[in-house]
GUTORKE-102398 format. One line per 5 residues: number of its first residue (from 1); their letters; for each residue x, y, z of N, C-alpha, C. Coordinates in steps of 0.05 Angstrom, whole numbers, plus 5000, padded with zeros to 4 digits. Layout:
N
NUM> a> X,Y,Z,X,Y,Z,X,Y,Z; ...
// end
This chain:
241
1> xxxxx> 2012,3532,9184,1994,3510,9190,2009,3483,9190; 2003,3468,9216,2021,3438,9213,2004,3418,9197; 2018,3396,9185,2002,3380,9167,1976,3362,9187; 1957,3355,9170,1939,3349,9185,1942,3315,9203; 1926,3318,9226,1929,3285,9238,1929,3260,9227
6> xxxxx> 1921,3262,9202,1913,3238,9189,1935,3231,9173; 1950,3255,9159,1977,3248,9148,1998,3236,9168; 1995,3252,9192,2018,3242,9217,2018,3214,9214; 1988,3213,9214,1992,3183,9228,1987,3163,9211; 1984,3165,9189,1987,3151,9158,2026,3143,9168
11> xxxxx> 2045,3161,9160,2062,3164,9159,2078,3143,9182; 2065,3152,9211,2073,3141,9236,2064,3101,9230; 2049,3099,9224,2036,3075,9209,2058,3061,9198; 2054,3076,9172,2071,3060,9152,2100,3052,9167; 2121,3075,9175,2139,3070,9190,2147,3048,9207
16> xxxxx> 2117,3042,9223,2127,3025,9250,2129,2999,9239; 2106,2995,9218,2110,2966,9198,2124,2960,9186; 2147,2981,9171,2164,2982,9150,2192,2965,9166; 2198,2943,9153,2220,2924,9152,2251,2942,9161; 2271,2935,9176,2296,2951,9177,2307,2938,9156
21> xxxxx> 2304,2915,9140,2322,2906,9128,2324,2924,9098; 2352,2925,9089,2361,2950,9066,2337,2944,9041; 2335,2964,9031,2316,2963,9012,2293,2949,9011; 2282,2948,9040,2254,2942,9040,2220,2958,9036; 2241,2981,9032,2223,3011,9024,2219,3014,9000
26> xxxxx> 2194,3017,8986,2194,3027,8959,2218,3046,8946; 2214,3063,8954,2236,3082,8952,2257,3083,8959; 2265,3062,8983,2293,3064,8994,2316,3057,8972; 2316,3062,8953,2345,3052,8933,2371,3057,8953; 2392,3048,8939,2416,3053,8953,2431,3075,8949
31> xxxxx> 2446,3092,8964,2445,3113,8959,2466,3124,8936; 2486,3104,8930,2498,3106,8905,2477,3105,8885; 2456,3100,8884,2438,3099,8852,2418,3129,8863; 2416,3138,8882,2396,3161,8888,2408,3188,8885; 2419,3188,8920,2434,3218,8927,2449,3219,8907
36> xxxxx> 2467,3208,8903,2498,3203,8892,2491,3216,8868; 2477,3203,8843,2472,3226,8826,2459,3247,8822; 2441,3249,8841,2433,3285,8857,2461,3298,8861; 2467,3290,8873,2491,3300,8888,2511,3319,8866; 2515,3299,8836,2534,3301,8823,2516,3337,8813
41> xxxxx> 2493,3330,8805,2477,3356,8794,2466,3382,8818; 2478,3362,8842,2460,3389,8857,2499,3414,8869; 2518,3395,8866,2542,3410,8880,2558,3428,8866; 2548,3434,8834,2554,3461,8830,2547,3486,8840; 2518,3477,8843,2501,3501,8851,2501,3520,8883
46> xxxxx> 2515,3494,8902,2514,3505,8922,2537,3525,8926; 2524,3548,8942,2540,3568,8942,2554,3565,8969; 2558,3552,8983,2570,3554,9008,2570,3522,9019; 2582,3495,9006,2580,3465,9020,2580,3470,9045; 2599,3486,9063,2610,3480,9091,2585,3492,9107
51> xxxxx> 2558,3494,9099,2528,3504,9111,2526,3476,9118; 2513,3476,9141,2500,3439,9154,2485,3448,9132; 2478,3420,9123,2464,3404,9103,2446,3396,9118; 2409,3395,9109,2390,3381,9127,2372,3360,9104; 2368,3337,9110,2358,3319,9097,2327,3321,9104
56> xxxxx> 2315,3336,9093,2283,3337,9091,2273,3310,9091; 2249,3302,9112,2233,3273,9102,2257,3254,9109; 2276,3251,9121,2298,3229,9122,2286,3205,9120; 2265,3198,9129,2258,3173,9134,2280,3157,9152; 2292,3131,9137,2308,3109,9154,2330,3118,9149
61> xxxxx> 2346,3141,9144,2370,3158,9135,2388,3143,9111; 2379,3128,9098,2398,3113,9086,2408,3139,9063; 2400,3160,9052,2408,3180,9042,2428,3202,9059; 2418,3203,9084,2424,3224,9116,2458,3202,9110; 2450,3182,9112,2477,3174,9123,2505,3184,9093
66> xxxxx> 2497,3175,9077,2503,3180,9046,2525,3213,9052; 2508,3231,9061,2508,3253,9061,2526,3271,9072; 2525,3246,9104,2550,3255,9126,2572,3246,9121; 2579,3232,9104,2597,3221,9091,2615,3245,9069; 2605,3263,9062,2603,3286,9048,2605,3316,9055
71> xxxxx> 2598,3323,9078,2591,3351,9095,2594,3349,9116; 2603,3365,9126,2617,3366,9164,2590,3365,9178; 2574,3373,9173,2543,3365,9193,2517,3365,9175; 2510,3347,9184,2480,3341,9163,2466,3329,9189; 2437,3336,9192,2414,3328,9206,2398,3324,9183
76> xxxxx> 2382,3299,9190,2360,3288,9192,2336,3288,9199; 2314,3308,9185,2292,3309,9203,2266,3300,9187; 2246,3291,9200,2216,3278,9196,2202,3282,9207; 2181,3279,9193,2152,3283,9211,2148,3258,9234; 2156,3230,9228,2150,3206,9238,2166,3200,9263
81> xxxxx> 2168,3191,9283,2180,3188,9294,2185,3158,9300; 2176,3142,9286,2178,3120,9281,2205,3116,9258; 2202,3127,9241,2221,3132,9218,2253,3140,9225; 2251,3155,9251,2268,3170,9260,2286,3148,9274; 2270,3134,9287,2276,3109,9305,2291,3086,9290
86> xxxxx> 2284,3077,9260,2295,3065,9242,2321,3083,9234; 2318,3104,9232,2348,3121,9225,2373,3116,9244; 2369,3109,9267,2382,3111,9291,2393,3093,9296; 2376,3067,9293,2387,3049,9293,2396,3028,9264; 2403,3050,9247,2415,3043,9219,2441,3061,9218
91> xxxxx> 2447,3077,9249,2468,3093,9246,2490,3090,9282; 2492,3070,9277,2501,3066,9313,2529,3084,9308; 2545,3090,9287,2559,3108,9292,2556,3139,9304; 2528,3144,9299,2529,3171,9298,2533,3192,9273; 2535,3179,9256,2547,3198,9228,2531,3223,9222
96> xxxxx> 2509,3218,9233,2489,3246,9221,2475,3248,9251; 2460,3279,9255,2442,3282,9276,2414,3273,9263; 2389,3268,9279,2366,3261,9278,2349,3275,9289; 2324,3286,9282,2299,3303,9292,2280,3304,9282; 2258,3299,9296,2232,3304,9289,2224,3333,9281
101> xxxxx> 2206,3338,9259,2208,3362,9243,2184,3360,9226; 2158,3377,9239,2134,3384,9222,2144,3404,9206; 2154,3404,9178,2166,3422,9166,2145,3453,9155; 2122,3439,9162,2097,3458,9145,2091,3475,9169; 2104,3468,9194,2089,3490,9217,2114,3504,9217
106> xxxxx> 2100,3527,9203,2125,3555,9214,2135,3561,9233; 2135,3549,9257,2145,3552,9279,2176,3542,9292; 2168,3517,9286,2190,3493,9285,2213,3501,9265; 2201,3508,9244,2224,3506,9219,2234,3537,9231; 2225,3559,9236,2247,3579,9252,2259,3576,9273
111> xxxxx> 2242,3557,9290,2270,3549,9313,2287,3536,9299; 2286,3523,9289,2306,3501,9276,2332,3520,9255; 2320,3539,9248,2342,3560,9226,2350,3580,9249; 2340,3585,9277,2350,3602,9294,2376,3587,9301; 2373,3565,9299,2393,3541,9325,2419,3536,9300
116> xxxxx> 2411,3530,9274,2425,3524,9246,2442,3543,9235; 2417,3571,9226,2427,3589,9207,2413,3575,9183; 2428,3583,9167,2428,3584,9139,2438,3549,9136; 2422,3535,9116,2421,3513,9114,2418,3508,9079; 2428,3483,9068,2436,3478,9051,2412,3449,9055
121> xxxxx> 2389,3448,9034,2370,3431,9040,2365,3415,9019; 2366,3382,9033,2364,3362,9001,2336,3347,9013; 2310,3345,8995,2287,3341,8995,2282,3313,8965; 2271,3295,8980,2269,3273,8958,2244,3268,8962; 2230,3271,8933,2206,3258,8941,2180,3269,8965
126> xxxxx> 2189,3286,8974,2167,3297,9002,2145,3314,8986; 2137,3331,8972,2131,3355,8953,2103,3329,8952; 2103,3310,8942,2097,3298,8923,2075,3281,8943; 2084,3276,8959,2074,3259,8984,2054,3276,9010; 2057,3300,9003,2048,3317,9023,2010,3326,9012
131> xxxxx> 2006,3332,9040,1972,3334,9033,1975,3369,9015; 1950,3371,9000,1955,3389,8976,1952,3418,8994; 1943,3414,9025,1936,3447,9039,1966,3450,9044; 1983,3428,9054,2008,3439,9067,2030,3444,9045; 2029,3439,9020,2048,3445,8999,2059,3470,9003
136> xxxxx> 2045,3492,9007,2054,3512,9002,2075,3522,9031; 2058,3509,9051,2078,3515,9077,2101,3499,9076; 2097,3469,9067,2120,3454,9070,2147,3476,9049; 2146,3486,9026,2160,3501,9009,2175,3519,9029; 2158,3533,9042,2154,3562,9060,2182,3552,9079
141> xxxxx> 2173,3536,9095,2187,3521,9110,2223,3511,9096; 2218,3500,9078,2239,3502,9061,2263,3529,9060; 2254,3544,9051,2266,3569,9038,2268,3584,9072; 2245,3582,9091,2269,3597,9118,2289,3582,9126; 2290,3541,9118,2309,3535,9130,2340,3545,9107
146> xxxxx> 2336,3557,9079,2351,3557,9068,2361,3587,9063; 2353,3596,9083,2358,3632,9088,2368,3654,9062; 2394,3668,9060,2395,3684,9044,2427,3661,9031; 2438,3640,9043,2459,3636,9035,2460,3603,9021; 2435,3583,9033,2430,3562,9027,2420,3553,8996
151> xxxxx> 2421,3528,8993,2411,3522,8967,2385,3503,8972; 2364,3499,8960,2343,3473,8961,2349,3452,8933; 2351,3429,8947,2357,3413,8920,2341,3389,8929; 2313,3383,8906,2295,3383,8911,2293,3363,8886; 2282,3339,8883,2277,3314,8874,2252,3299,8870
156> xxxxx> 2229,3312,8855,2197,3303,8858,2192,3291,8834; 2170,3268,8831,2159,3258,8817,2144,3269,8800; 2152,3272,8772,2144,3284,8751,2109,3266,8746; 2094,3287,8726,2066,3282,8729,2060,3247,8712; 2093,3241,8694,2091,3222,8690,2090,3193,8704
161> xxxxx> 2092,3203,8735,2102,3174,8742,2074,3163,8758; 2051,3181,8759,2038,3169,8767,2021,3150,8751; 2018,3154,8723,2004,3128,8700,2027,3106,8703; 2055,3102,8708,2076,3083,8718,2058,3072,8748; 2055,3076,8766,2047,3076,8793,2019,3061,8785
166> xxxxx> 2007,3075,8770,1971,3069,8772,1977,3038,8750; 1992,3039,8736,1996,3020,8731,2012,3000,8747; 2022,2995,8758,2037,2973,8776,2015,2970,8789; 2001,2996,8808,1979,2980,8818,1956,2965,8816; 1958,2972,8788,1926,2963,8778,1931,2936,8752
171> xxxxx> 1949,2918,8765,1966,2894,8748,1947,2879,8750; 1955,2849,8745,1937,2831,8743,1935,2819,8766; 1959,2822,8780,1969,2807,8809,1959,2829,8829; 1960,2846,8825,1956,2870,8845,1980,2892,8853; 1987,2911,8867,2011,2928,8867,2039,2908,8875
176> xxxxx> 2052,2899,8864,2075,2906,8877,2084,2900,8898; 2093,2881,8920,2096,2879,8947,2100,2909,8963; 2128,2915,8958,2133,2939,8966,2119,2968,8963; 2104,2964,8934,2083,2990,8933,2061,2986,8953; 2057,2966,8950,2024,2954,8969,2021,2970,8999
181> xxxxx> 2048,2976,9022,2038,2984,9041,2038,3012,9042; 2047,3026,9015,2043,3053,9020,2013,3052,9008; 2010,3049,8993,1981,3052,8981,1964,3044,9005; 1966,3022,9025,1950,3010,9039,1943,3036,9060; 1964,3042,9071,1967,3075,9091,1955,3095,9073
186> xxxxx> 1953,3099,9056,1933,3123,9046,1957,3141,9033; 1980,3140,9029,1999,3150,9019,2005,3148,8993; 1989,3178,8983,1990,3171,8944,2007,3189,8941; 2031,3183,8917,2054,3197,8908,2048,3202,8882; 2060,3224,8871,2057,3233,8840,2026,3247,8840
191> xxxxx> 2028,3265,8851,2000,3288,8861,2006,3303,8849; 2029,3325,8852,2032,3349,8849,2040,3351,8814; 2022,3370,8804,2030,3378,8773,2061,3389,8766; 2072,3376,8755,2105,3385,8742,2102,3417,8740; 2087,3442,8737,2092,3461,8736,2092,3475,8757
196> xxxxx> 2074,3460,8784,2064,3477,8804,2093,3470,8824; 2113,3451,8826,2138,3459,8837,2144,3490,8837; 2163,3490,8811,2170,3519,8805,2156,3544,8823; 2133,3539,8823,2115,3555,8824,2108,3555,8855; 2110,3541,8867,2118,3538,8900,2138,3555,8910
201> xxxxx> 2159,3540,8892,2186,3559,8900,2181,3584,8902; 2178,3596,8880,2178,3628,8882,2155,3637,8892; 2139,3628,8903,2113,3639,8922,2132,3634,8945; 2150,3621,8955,2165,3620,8975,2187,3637,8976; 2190,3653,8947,2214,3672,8949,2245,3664,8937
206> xxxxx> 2238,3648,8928,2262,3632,8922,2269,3631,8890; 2292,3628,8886,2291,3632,8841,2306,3605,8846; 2286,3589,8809,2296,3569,8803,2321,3570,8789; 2345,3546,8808,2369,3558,8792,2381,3540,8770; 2364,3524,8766,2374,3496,8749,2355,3475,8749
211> xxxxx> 2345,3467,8730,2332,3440,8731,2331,3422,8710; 2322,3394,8718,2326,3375,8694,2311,3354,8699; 2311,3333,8685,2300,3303,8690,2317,3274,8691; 2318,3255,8709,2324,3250,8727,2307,3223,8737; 2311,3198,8723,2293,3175,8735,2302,3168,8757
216> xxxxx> 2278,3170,8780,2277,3156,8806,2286,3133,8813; 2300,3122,8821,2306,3087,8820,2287,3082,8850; 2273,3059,8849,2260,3047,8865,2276,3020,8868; 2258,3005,8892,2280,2974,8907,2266,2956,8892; 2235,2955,8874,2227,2938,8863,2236,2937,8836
221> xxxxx> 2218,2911,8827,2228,2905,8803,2217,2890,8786; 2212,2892,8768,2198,2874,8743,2190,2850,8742; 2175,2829,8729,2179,2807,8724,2203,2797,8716; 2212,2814,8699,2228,2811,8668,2262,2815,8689; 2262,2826,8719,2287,2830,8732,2287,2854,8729
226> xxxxx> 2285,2875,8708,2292,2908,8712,2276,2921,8728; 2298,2933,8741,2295,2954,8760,2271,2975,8759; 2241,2982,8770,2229,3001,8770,2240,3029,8766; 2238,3048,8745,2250,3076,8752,2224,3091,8755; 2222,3114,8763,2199,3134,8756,2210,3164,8750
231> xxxxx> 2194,3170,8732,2207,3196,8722,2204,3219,8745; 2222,3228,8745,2224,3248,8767,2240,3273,8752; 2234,3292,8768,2249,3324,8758,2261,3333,8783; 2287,3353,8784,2310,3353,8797,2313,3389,8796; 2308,3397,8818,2304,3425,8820,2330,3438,8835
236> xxxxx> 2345,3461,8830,2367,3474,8851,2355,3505,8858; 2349,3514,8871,2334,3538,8881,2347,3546,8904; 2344,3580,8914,2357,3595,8925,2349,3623,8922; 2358,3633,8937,2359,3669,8935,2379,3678,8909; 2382,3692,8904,2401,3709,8888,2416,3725,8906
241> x> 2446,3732,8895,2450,3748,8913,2444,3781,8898
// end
C-alpha cells in the first residue's frame, strides 16, 4: 500500500517552503553532530560497507552528502520531490545519486533492490513521521531493500521526545520558528511507541542486532543558547546468516 495523498502532499508542502539555507530545517543538524555519530555505532555492524548505501527520507541530502563521502555509492531517495530538488542543488558535484521513492509501495522498493541488490540502509527519523497504516509497509520496504546481506540502521524518536516537542510547542511564545512549519503541514513526530520499532522489524523478518540511546541534535535552540536535543533510540537490524 503507498502512503496516503495527504501525507504526499503535507510533505511536498513543507519542502517547497523550506529555506535552502544550512540548517534551516528543524532537523537538519550538521552532519558531523548527526550521521557522524550514527555512523561511529552503526559501522561495526555492517556486514558488507562496499553494498551501495541508500539514505531513506534524504530530504535536502545534507546526511546523503555526509555519506558519499564514506561509501563508493550511496542514493538518496524520498517521497517529495520537492526535497529531492533541494538535494540537487546542495550537491552540484554529484557526490551522491537522487530518487524519488514511495518506500511503503512494494512495488517501487523491488524495482529499486532488482536494479541495487542488496543494500545497506540508513533511516533518520522517517518511522516516526510516517502515517500509522504505512509503518508496517514502510519497515517491509526496508528489509527488501536490505536483502539477505544488508544492514538497516535506523534512528527514531524515542516516546520521550514527544512531551520535549509538546512542550516547545505549547510555550508561552508559541513553537519555535523552525518547529512551527512542520506542525503547520500537519507533520507530527514522536508517534510511534519505543517498543513497536523492534517489533516492526521482525514482522518484517529482520533480527535486532544492536541498540541504544542516542540524543537527536536539532538546528534550534533555547533561550538560554543550548542546543535542542531529543531523545532518540538507534537500531542495527538484518538477517542472520
Amino acid at each position: 500500500m503507498s502512503v496516503t495523498s495527504r501525507y504526499r502532499e503535507a510533505w511536498e508542502a513543507f519542502w517547497q517552503e523550506a529555506s535552502a539555507d544550512p540548517g534551516a530545517v528543524f532537523w537538519d543538524a550538521e552532519a558531523v553532530l548527526t550521521v557522524g555519530p550514527h555512523l561511529a555505532l552503526f559501522e561495526p555492524y555492517l556486514a558488507d560497507p562496499a553494498l551501495p548505501m541508500v539514505d531513506l527520507g534524504c530530504g535536502n541530502g545534507t546526511q546523503t552528502r555526509y555519506l558519499a563521502d564514506r561509501f563508493p555509492r550511496v542514493l538518496g531517495v524520498d517521497l517529495s520531490a520537492a526535497a529531492l530538488d533541494h538535494a540537487r542543488r546542495c550537491d552540484p558535484a554529484g557526490q551522491a545519486a537522487y530518487r524519488q521513492l514511495d518506500a511503503a509501495e512494494k512495488e517501487e522498493v523491488q524495482a529499486l533492490h532488482a536494479e541495487l541488490g542488496d543494500t545497506n540502509v540508513y533511516v533518520r527519523g522517517v518511522l516516526h513521521q510516517c502515517e500509522p497504516d504505512d509503518r508496517q509497509s514502510l519497515v517491509d520496504g526496508i528489509a527488501t531493500l536490505v536483502g539477505d546481506r544488508g544492514r538497516a540502521c535506523l534512528v527514531e524518536l524515542s516516546g520521550a521526545a514527544k512531551q520535549v516537542l509538546t512542550g516547545l510547542a505549547g510555550g508561552p511564545d508559541g513553537p519555535p520558528s523552525k518547529l512551527a512549519p512542520v506542525l503547520r503541514h500537519g507533520l507530527t513526530p514522536g508517534e510511534v511507541p519505543d517498543e513497536a520499532v523492534p517489533e516492526y522489524l521482525r514482522s518484517a523478518g529482520l533480527t535486532v542486532l544492536a541498540s541504544g540511546r542516542l540524543p537527536l541534535r536539532t538546528t534550534e535552540y533555547r533561550p538560554d543558547g543550548t542546543r535542542i536535543e531529543l531523545p532518540s533510540t538507534w537500531l542495527v537490524a538484518g538477517r542472520r546468516a
